[in-house]
C-alpha positions as CSV (number, residue, x, y, z in Angstrom):
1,X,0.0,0.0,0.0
2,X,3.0,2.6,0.7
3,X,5.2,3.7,-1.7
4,X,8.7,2.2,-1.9
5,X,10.2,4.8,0.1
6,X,7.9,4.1,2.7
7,X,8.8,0.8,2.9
8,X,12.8,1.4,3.3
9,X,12.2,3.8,6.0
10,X,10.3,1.5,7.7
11,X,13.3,-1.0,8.3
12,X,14.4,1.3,10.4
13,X,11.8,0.6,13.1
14,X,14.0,-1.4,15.1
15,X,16.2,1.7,15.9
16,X,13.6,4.2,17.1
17,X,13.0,3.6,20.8
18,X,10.8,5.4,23.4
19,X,11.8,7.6,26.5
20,X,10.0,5.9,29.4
21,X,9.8,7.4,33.0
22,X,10.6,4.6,35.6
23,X,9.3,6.6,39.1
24,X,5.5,6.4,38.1
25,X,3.7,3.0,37.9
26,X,2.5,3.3,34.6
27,X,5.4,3.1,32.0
28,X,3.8,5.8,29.3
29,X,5.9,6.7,26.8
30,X,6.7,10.9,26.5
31,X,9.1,10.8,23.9
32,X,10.8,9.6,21.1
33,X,14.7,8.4,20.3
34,X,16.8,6.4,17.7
35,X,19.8,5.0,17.5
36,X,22.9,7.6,15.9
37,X,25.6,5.4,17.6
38,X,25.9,1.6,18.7
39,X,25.1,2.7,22.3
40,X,24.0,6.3,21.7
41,X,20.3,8.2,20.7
42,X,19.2,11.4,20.1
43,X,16.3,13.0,21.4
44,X,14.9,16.4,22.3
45,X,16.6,18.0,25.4
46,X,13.5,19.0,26.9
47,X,12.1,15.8,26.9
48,X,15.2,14.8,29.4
49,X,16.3,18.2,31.0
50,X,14.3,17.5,34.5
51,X,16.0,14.7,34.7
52,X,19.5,15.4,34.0
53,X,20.5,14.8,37.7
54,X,18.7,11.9,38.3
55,X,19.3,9.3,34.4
56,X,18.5,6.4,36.4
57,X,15.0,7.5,36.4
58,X,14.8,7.1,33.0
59,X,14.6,4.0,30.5
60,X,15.0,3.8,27.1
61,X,12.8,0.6,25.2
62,X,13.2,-0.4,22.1
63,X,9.3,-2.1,21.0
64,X,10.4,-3.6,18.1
65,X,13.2,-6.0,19.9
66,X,11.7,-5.5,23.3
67,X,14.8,-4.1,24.9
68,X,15.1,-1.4,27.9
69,X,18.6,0.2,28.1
70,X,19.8,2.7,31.1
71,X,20.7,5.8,30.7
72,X,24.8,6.3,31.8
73,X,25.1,9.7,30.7
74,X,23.4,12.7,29.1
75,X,25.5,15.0,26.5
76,X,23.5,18.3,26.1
77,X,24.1,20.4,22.5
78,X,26.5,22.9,24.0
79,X,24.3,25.8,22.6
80,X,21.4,24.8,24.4
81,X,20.2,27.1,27.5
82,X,19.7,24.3,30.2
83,X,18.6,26.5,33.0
84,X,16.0,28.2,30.9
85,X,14.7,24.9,29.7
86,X,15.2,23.8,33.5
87,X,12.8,26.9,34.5
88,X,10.0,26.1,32.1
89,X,10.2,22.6,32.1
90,X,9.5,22.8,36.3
91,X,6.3,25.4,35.1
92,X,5.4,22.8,32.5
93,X,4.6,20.5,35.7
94,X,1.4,22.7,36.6
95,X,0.4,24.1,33.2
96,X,1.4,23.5,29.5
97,X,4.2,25.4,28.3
98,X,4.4,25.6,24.5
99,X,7.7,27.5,24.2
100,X,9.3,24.3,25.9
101,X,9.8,22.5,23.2
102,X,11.1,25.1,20.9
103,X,13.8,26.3,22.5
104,X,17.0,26.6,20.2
105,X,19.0,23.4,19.8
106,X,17.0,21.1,21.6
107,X,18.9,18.0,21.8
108,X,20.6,16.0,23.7
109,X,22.8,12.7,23.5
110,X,21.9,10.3,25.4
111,X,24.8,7.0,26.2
112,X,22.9,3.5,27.0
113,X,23.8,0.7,28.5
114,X,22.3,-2.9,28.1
115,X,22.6,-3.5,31.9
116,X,19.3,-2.2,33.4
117,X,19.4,-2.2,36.8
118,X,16.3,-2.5,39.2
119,X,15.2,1.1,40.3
120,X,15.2,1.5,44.7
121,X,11.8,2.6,45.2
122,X,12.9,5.4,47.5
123,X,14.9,6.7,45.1
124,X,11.9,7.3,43.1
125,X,9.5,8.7,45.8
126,X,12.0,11.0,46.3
127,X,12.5,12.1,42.7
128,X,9.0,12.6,42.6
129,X,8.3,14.8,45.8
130,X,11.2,17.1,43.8
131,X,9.0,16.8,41.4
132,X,5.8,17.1,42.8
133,X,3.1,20.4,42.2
134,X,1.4,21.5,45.6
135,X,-1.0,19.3,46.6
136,X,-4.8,20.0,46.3
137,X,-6.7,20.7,49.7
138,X,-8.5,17.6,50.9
139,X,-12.1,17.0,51.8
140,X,-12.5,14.4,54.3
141,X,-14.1,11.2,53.1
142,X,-13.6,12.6,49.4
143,X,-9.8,11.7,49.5
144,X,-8.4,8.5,48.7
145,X,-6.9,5.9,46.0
146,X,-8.8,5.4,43.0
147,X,-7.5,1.6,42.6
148,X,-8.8,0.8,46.2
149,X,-12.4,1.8,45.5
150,X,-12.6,1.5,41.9
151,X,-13.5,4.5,39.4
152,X,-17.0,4.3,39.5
153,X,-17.4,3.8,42.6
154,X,-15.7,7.0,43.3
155,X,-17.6,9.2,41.0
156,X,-20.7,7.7,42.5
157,X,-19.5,8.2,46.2
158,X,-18.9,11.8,44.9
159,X,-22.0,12.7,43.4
160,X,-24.0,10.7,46.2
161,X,-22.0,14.0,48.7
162,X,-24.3,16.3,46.0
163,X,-21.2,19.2,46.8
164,X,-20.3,21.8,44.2
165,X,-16.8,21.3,43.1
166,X,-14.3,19.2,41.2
167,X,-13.0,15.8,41.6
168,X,-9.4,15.5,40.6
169,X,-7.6,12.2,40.0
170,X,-3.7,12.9,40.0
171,X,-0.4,11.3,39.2
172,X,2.3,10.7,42.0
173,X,3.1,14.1,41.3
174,X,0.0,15.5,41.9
175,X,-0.3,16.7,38.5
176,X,-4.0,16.3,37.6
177,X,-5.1,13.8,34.8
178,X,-9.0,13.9,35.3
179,X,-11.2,16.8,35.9
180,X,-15.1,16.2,36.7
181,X,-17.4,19.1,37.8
182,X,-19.9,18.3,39.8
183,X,-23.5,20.4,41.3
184,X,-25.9,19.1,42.9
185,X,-25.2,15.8,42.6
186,X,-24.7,15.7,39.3
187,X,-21.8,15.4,36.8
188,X,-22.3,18.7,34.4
189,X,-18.5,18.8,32.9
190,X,-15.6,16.1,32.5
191,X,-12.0,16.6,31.1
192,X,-9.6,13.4,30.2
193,X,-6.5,14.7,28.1
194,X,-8.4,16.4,24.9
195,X,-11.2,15.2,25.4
196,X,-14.3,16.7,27.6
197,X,-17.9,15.5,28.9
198,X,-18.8,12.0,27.8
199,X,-15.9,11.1,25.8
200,X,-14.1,12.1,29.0
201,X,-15.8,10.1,30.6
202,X,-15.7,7.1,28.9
203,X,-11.8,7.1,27.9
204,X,-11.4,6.9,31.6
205,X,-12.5,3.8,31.7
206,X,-11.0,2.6,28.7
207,X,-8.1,3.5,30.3
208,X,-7.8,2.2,33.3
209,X,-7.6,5.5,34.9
210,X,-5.6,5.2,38.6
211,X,-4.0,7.6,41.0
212,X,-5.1,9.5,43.8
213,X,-8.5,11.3,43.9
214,X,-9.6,14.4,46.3
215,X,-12.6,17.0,45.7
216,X,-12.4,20.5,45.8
217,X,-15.2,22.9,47.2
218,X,-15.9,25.2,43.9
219,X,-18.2,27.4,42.6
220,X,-17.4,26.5,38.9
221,X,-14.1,24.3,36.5
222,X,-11.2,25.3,36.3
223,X,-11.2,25.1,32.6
224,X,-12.6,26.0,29.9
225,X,-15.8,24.6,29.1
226,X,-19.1,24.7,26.9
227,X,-22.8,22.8,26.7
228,X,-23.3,20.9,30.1
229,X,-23.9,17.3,29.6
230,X,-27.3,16.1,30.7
231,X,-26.8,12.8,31.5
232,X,-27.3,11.4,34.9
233,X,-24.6,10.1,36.7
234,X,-26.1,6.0,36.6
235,X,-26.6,6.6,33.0
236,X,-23.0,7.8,31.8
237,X,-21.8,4.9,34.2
238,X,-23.9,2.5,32.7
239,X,-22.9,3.5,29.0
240,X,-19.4,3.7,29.8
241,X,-19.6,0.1,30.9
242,X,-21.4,-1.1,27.6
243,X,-18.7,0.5,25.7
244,X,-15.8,-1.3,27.8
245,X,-18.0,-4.5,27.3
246,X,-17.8,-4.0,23.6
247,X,-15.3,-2.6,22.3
248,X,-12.8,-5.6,22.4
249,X,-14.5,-7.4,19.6
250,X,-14.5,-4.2,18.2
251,X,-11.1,-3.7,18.2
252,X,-10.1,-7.8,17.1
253,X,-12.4,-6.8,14.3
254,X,-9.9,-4.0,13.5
255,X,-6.6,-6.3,13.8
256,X,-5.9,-5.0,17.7
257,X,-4.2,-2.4,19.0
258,X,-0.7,-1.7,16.9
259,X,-3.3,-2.0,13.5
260,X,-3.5,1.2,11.4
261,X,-5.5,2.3,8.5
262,X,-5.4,4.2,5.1
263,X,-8.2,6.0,3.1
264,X,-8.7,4.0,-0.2
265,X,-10.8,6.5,-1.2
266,X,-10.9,10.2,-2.1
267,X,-13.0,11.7,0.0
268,X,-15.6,10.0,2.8
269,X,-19.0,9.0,1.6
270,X,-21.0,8.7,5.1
271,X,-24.3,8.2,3.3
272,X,-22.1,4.6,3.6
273,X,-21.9,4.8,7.5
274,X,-24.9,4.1,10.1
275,X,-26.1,8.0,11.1
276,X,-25.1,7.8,14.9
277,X,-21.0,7.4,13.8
278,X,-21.2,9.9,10.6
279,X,-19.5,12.6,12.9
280,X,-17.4,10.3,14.4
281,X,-16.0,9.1,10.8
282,X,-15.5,12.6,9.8
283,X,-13.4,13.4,13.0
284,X,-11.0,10.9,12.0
285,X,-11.2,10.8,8.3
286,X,-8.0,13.7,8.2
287,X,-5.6,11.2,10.6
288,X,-5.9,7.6,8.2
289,X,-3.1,7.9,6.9
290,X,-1.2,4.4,8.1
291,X,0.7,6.6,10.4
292,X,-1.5,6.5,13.4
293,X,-2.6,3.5,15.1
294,X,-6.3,2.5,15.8
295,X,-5.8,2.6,19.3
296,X,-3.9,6.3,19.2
297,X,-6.3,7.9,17.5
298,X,-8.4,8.5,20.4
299,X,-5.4,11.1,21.3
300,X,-5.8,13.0,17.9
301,X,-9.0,13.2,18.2
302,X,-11.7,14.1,20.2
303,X,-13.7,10.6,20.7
304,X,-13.3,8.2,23.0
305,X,-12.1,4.3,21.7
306,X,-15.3,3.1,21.4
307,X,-16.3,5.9,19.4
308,X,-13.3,5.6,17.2
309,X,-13.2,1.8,17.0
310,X,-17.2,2.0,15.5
311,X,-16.2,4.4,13.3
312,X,-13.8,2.9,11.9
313,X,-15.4,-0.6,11.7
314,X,-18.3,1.1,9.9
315,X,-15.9,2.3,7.4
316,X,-13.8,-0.4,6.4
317,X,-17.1,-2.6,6.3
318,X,-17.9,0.3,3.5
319,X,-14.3,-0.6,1.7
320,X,-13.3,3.2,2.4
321,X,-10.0,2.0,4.0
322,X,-8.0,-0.5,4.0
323,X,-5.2,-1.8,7.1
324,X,-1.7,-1.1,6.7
325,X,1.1,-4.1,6.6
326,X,4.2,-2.7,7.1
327,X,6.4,-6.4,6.5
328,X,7.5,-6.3,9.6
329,X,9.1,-9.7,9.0
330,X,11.7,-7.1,6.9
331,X,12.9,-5.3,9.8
332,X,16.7,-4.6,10.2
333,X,18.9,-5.6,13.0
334,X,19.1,-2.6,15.3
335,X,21.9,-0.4,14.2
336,X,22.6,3.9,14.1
337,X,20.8,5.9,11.6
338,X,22.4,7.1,8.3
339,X,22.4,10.9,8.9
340,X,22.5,13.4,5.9
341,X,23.7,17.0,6.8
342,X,25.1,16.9,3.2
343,X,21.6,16.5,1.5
344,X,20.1,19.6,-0.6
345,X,16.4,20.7,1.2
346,X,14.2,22.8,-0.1
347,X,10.5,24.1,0.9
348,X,8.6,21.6,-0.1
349,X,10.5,18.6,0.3
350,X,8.7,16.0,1.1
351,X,10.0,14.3,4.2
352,X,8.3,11.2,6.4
353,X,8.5,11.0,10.3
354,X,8.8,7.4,11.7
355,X,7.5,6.8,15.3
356,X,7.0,3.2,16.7
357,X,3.8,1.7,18.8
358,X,4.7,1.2,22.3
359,X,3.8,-2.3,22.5
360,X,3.8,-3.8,19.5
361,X,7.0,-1.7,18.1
362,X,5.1,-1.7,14.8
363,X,6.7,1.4,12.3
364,X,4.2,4.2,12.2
365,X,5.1,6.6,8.9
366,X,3.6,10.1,8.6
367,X,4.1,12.0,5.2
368,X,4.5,15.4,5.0
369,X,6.7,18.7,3.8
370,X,9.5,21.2,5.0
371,X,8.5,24.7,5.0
372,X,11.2,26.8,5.3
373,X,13.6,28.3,8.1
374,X,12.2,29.4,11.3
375,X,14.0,32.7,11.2
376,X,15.8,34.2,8.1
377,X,19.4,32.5,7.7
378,X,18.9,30.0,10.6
379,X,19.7,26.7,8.7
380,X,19.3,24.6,12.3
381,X,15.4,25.5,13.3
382,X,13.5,24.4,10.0
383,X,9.4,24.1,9.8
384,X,7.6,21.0,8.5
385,X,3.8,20.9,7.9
386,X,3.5,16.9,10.0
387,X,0.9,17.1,12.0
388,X,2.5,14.8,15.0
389,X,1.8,14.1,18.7
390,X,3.4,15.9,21.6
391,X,5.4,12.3,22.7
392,X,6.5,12.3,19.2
393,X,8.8,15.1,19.9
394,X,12.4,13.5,19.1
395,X,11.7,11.5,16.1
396,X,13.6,11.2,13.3
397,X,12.7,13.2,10.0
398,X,13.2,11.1,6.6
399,X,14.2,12.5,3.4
400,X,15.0,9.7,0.4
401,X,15.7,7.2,3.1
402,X,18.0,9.1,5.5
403,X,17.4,11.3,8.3
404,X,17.8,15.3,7.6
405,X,15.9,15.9,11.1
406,X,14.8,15.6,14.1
407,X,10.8,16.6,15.0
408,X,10.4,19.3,18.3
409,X,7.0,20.7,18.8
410,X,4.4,22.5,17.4
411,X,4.6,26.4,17.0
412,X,1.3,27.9,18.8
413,X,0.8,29.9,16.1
414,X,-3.0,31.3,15.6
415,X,-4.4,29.9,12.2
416,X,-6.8,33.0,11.7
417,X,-4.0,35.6,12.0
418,X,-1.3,33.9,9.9
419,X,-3.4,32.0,7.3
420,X,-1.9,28.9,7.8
421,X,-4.0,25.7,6.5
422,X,-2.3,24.1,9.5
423,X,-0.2,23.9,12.3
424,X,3.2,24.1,11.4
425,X,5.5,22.2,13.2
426,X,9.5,22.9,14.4
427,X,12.5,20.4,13.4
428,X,15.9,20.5,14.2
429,X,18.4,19.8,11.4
430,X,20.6,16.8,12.0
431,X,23.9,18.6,11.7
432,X,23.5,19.4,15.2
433,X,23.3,16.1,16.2
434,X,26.8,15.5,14.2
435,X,28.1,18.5,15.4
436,X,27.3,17.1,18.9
437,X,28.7,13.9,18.3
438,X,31.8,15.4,16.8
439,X,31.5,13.9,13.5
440,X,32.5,14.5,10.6
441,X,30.1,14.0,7.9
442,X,31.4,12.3,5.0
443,X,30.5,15.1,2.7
444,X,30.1,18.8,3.1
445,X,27.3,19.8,4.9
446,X,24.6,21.4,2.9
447,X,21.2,21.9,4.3
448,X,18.4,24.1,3.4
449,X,20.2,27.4,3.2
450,X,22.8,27.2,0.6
451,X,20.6,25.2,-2.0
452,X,20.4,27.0,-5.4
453,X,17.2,27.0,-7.3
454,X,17.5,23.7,-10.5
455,X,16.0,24.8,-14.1
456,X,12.1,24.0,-13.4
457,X,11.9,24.6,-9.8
458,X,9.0,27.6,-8.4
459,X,9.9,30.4,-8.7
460,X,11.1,32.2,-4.9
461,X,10.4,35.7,-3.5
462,X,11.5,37.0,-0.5
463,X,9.2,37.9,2.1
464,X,8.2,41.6,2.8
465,X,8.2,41.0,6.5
466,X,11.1,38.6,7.6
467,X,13.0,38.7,4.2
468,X,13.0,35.0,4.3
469,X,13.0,33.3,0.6
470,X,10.2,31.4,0.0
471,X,8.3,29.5,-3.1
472,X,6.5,32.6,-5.1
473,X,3.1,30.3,-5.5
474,X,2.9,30.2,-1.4
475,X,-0.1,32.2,-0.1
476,X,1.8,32.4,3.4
477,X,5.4,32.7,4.8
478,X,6.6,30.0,6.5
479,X,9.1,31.8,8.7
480,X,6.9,34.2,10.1
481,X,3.2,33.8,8.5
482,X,2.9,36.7,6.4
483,X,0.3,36.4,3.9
484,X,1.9,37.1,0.1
């Protein structure tokens, strides 16, 4: 189903690992690495910069092979500002901090070792009480584990108390991962990651969410919020359940978890799909692409599994798309990326991300385009138009089968003021990683900046703004947003 150059990146799969955090029970992946060395990846520096005292803390796992390496030692691009990164990345515990991500030569080396040793539980506790946001103020009997009562059970025994406020279900570092507000005994808003009210709700459960709960006395949430829902508590509890009860044959209808799908055809036709999942295909109809798996998507979107699981079934029983093989039986051994400072970009070049699913360690390809420079005769901070997860910061970019980057972040950047069809996202070219690493490329470094236009390329102009060179048929700059 992919092209050929698909297929050659995706041999590669067995040398893109995942950053895991080894102090909290659940071993979520946050970010992305692959191999530039035999014992050596690269990944974004602020991924690792709170950290940076404390490696053993960290874990990286390679899916594809199932192997966890330690950490030994953390090599920092010498032009990036660690105490600013330091500074946001503690503010990032309470409150999302876009800038983190973009900070100028994020990067950071990072030497494994095969030996993992076992992690002393105290050293972890305290790692996270350095780590830990203020804890919220308790309200007896409305306090407790969520794993010793169960999560319905706990949102019953809090609606049952009929007290304005929010229940909060937090992490070992008190940072909040479920919001529900609740008057009157009943449930009017809900918040799990992107998603809000019912889908909320109902990912919670599909996840398995645990931690610590408490309720807070308040007038209303805390966020931002729109239609109530009007549910009553028994019924979202009951519906939830039905879901949880049902999606499994759902998703072994799909292929399981690592599976991912492609649109076979042009555009969706939900005159195909039963009416109560029409929305739901449209939602995801932009992210089937083979580069997101079916059990991911609930992260890119805002639907819970079950919603995304039916939609999707609905579809492919409507031959709309069809499941990705990858060939995984084609993998290579594991072994350090081919890096090309020396290859010729351009706006426009189309480039493909690889990231890997966490359990299956299946290649997941996205296929997009560079942009330009972030900033007029910066070579090092380019922009690419692939729309990609926040844990898929530290990726590897791939241009004609070899890396030219490394994925950071999304610019916050406000679509109705710059024109953009899209977020546009940051990378980081790889001669910084060589430059790190003190290598010398085999062939002059070239990049984006010194590449002269070719007989039967677009025509450029530079920018009014920013100066910045860019393709004459853009509507938009990609360095600052300028509309041409």
């Amino acid at each position: 189903m992919f092209s050929s150059d698909y297929a050659e990146v995706a041999k590669y799969a067995g040398s893109v690992g995942l950053l895991i955090d080894r102090c909290v029970k659940r071993e979520i992946p946050f970010g992305t690495v692959w191999l530039v060395d035999t014992d050596k990846v690269a990944t974004c520096a602020h991924s690792v910069i709170l950290f940076a005292d404390f490696l053993a803390g960290l874990k990286v796992r390679f899916p594809a092979f199932e192997h966890d390496w330690e950490i030994v030692d953390a090599q920092f691009d010498p032009k990036f500002d660690r105490k600013a990164a330091t500074e946001m990345a503690q503010r990032s515990l309470s409150a999302p901090v876009p800038a983190l991500a973009l900070q100028e030569h994020n990067l950071v080396i990072l030497q494994l070792s095969r030996e993992l040793t076992e992690l002393k539980s105290d050293a972890a506790t305290t790692f996270n009480k350095k780590l830990a946001i203020a804890p919220l103020p308790r309200l007896k009997g409305l306090a407790g584990e969520v794993e010793e009562l169960g999560l319905a059970l706990v949102i019953q025994t809090m609606t049952n108390a009929r007290k304005d406020g929010i229940l909060f279900i937090t992490d070992e570092r008190n940072r909040p991962t479920a919001r529900l507000f609740c008057r009157e005994g009943k449930i009017l808003y809900a918040k799990f990651g992107k998603l809000e009210n019912e889908s909320a709700i109902y990912q919670m459960f599909s996840q398995d969410v645990n931690g610590q709960f408490n309720f807070r006395t308040q007038a209303k949430p805390d966020w931002q919020v729109k239609e109530a829902m009007t549910r009553s508590t028994d019924g979202l509890l009951l519906e939830a359940h039905r879901r949880m009860d049902e999606k499994p044959k759902l998703l072994s209808h799909l292929g399981g978890a690592g599976s991912a799908y492609s649109k076979i055809a042009e555009s969706l036709d939900v005159s195909l799909i039963a009416e109560e999942f029409r929305d739901y295909a449209k939602q995801i109809w932009p992210y089937l692409d083979g580069g997101t798996s079916v059990d991911q998507l609930w992260d890119n979107t805002k639907l819970d599994d079950y919603s995304v699981f039916a939609a999707l079934s609905e579809m492919r029983n409507s031959r709309q798309i069809v499941e990705i093989m990858h060939g995984d039986e084609n993998l290579n051994p594991m072994q350090p990326l081919v890096m090309a400072p020396y290859m010729p970009l351009s706006p426009w070049d189309e480039i493909i991300s690889m990231t890997v699913h966490p359990t299956t360690g299946r290649p997941q390809l996205r296929r997009g385009s560079l942009v330009g420079m972030l900033r007029p005769n910066d070579p090092y901070h380019l922009l690419h138009s692939l729309n990609l997860p926040y844990k898929s910061a530290g990726c590897p970019l791939f241009r004609k089968g070899e890396v030219v980057g490394m994925h950071c972040g999304m610019l916050p950047l406000d679509p109705e003021l710059h024109g953009l069809p899209q977020q546009l996202h940051q990378m980081l070219w790889v001669e910084s990683i060589t430059q790190t690493l003190t290598v010398k490329p085999a062939k002059k470094s070239v990049g984006i900046q010194r590449k002269a236009t070719q007989p039967g390329q677009p025509e450029k102009i530079t920018c009014p703004k920013c100066s910045s060179l860019m393709v004459k048929q853009a509507k938009f700059c990609g360095t600052c947003g300028q509309k041409f």
